[in-house]
VEXKEMAR-306171 format. One line per field, with one value per residue (C-alpha): residue number from 1; x, y, z. Coordinates in steps of 0.25 Angstrom, whole numbers, plus 5000, padded with zeros to 4 digits. Example, Ala and Ser with C-alpha at 12.3 -4.5 7.8 and 13.67 -1.06 7.14 Angstrom:
n	1;2 $
east	5049;5055 $
north	4982;4996 $
up	5031;5029 $
***
This chain:
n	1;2;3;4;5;6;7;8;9;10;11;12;13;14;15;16;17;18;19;20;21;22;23;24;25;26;27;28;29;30;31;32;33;34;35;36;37;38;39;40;41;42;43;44;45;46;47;48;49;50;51;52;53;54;55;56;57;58;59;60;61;62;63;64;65;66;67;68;69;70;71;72;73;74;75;76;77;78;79;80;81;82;83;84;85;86;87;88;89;90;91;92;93;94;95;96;97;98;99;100;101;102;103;104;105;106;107;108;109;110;111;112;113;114;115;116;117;118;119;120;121;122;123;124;125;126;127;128;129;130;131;132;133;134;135;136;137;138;139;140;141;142;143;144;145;146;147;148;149;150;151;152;153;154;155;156;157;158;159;160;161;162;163;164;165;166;167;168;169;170;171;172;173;174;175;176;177;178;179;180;181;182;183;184;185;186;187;188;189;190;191;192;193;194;195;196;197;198;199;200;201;202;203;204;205;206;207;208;209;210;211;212;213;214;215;216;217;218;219;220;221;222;223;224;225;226;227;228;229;230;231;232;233;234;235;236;237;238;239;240;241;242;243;244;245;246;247;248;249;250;251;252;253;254;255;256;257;258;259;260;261;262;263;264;265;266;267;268;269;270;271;272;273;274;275;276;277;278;279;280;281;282;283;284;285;286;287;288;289;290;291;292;293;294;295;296;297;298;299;300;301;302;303;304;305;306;307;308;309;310;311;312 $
east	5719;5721;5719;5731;5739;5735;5739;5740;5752;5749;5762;5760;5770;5781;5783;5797;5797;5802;5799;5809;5801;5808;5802;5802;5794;5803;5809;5800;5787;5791;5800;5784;5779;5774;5781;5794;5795;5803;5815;5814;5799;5807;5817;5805;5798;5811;5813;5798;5799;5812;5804;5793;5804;5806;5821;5822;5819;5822;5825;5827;5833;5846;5839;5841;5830;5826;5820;5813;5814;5807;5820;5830;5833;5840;5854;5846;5837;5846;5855;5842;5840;5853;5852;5839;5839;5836;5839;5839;5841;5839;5838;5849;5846;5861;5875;5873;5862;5871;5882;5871;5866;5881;5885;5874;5878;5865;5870;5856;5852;5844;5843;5829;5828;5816;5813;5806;5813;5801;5803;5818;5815;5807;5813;5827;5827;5836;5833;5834;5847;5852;5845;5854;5865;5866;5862;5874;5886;5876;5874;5888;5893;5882;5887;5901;5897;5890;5877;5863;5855;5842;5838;5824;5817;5804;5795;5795;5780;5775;5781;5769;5776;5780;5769;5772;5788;5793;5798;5811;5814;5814;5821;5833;5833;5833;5843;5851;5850;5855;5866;5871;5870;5859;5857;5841;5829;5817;5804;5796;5782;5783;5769;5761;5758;5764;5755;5760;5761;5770;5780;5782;5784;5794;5801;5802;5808;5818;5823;5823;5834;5842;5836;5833;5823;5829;5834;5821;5812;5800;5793;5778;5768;5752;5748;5738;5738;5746;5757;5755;5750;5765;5773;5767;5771;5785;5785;5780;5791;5801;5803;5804;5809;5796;5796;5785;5781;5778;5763;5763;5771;5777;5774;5784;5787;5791;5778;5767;5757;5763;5756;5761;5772;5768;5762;5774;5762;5752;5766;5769;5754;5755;5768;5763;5753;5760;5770;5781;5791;5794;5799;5789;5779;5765;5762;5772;5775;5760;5762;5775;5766;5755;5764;5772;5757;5756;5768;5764;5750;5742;5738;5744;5741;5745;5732;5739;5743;5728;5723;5733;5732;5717;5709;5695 $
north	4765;4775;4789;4797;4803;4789;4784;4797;4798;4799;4797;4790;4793;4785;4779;4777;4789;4778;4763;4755;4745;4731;4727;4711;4708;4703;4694;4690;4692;4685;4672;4669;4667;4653;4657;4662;4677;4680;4687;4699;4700;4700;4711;4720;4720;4724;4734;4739;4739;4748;4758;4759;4763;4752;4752;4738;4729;4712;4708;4693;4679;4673;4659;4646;4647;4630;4640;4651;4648;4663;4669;4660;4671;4681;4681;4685;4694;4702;4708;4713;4723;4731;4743;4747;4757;4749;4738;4724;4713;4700;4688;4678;4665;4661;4663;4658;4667;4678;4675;4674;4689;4694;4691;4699;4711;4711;4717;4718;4704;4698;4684;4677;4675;4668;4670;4657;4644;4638;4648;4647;4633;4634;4645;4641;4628;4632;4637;4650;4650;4642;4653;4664;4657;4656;4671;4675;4672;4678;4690;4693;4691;4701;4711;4708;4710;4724;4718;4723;4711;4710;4698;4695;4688;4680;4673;4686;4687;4675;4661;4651;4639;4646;4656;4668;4672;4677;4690;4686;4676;4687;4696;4685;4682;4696;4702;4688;4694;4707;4701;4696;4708;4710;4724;4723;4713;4712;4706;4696;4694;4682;4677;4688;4687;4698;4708;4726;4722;4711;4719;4731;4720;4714;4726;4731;4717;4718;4733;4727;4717;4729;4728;4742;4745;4751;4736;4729;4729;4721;4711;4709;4698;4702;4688;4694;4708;4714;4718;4734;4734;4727;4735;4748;4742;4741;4755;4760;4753;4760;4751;4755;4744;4737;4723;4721;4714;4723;4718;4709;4699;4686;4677;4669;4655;4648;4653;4650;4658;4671;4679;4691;4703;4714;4722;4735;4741;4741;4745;4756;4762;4761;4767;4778;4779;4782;4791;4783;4784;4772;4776;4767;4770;4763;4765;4760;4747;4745;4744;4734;4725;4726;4721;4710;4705;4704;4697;4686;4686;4689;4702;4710;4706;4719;4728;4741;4736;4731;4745;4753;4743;4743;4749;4756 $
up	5169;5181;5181;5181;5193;5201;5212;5218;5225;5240;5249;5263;5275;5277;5264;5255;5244;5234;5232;5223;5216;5215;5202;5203;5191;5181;5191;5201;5192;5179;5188;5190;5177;5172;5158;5155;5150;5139;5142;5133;5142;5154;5148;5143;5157;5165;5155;5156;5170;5170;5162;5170;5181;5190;5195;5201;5191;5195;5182;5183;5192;5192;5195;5190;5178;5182;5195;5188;5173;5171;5175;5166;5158;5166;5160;5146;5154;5163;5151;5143;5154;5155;5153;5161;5171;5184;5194;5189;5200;5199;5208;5210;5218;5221;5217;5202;5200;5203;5193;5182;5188;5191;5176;5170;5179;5189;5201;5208;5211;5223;5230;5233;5249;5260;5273;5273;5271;5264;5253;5252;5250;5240;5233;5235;5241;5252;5267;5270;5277;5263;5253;5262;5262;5247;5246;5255;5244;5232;5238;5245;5230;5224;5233;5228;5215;5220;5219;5224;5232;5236;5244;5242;5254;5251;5262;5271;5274;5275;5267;5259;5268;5282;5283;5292;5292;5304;5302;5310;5298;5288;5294;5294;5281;5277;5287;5281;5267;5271;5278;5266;5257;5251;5249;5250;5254;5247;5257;5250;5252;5245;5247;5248;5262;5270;5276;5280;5295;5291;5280;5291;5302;5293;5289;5304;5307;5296;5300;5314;5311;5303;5288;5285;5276;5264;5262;5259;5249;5251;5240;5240;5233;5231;5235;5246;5241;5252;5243;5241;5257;5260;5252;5258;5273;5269;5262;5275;5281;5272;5261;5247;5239;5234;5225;5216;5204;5187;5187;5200;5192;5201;5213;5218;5211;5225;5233;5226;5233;5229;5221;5213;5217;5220;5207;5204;5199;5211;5221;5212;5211;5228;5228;5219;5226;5239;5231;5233;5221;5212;5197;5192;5182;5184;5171;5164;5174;5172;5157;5158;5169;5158;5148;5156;5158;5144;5142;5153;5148;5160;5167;5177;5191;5197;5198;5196;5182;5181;5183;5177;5163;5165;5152;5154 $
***
């Protein structure tokens, strides 16, 4: 329990008046889980999150369910949520993946990049210059179809096999992305490892080779606890698209050091805190997170949930 009127709002300098939050739980939370939520769960989560006024809600993966058999569902999933009143994407891995979205009227998808090549072998058991090459005809046909893509680009601060990544090697693989249409990039700290110095030397590399800002989003995990810090040296930065997790939910199944997304809760306590907008309501989020642990039958890891849930 928290007294009323906290955090007090205190703006810094130089910050974006509004952050939209990229709400990855359902999707990049849930494809974590040992056991498979029940579809009607899934449906009821989104739809909580929705109320509690998140407008970017990932929704579900248009994956082969032999490679993440949490998210075999999606063609019952996606119809239950028409209707609500926000953004649904959905990640598709190659071209049959976007017929099975295409069909069910998604027309915000995303496609699932590395920097490294040890990751995109794990993860999609091709090179890099493979993985772009079979992104290239998805996405020129998602625009066709007027489409929004997001390319998401894992492995940009450091890789569990590779170690450091050379800033040089990101920057290729997003300006590669962006070449080929997709209408914004989300930076993933896929391993937890990246530290301020190294997001603002990144972004200033990125708007070096011509990527503006306003086209990247940026995608933290908590493993080291430098999430809240990273994501504060890329809104200094200018960026105001933020990825983060209901209740900390998800890892990453192909890097088995990453811990937990960042918690939505604990960014949107900071953001409020900073009086940034976000049309979220902690309260209400803090309630669905609190209930989604209940379904999963373990507590929240994200401490602003903890505290906010917590009963004197």
């Amino acid at each position: 329990m928290t007294a009323p009127g906290l955090p007090m709002p205190v703006p810094a300098p130089g910050l974006p008046a509004r952050v939209r939050i990229h709400e990855v739980g359902a999707r990049d939370g849930l494809q974590n889980e040992s056991a498979v939520v029940p579809t009607e769960v899934k449906a009821e989560f989104i739809r909580r999150l929705v109320d509690a006024g998140l407008t970017t809600v990932e929704a579900t993966s248009f994956v082969h369910p032999r490679w993440v058999p949490q998210l075999a569902d999606a063609e019952r999933l996606y119809p239950m949520l028409d209707g609500l009143d926000a953004q649904l994407p959905v990640l598709v891995p190659n071209d049959r993946g976007l017929d099975r979205a295409l069909a069910l009227g998604a027309r915000r998808i995303a496609v699932f990049g590395s920097a490294t090549e040890s990751f995109a072998k794990a993860n999609l058991n091709r090179t890099v210059a493979e993985s772009l090459a079979m992104f290239t005809p998805v996405v020129a046909r998602a625009k066709e179809e007027q489409a929004h893509v997001r390319g998401y680009l894992s492995m940009c601060f450091g890789d569990p096999w590779e170690g450091p990544v050379p800033l040089a090697q990101v920057v290729r693989v997003c300006r590669a992305l962006l070449d080929m249409g997709c209408d914004e990039l989300s930076l993933g700290d896929t391993i937890g490892v990246a530290t301020p110095g190294h997001v603002h030397a990144l972004l200033a590399a990125l708007n070096e080779a011509g990527v503006p800002t306003d086209r990247l989003g940026v995608h933290f995990h908590d493993t080291y606890g430098q999430a809240l810090a990273n994501t504060l040296a890329a809104l200094q930065h200018g960026v105001s698209t933020v990825d983060a997790s209901a209740g900390g939910l998800g890892g990453c199944p192909y890097a088995k050091s990453a811990t937990g997304n960042l918690a939505t809760e604990d960014l949107v306590w900071m953001l409020h805190g900073l009086g940034i907008e976000t049309g979220v309501e902690l309260g209400r989020l803090t309630a669905t997170s609190v209930w989604m642990a209940g379904q999963l039958g373990r507590p929240s890891p994200s401490r602003t949930v903890r505290a906010l849930s917590h009963k004197e």
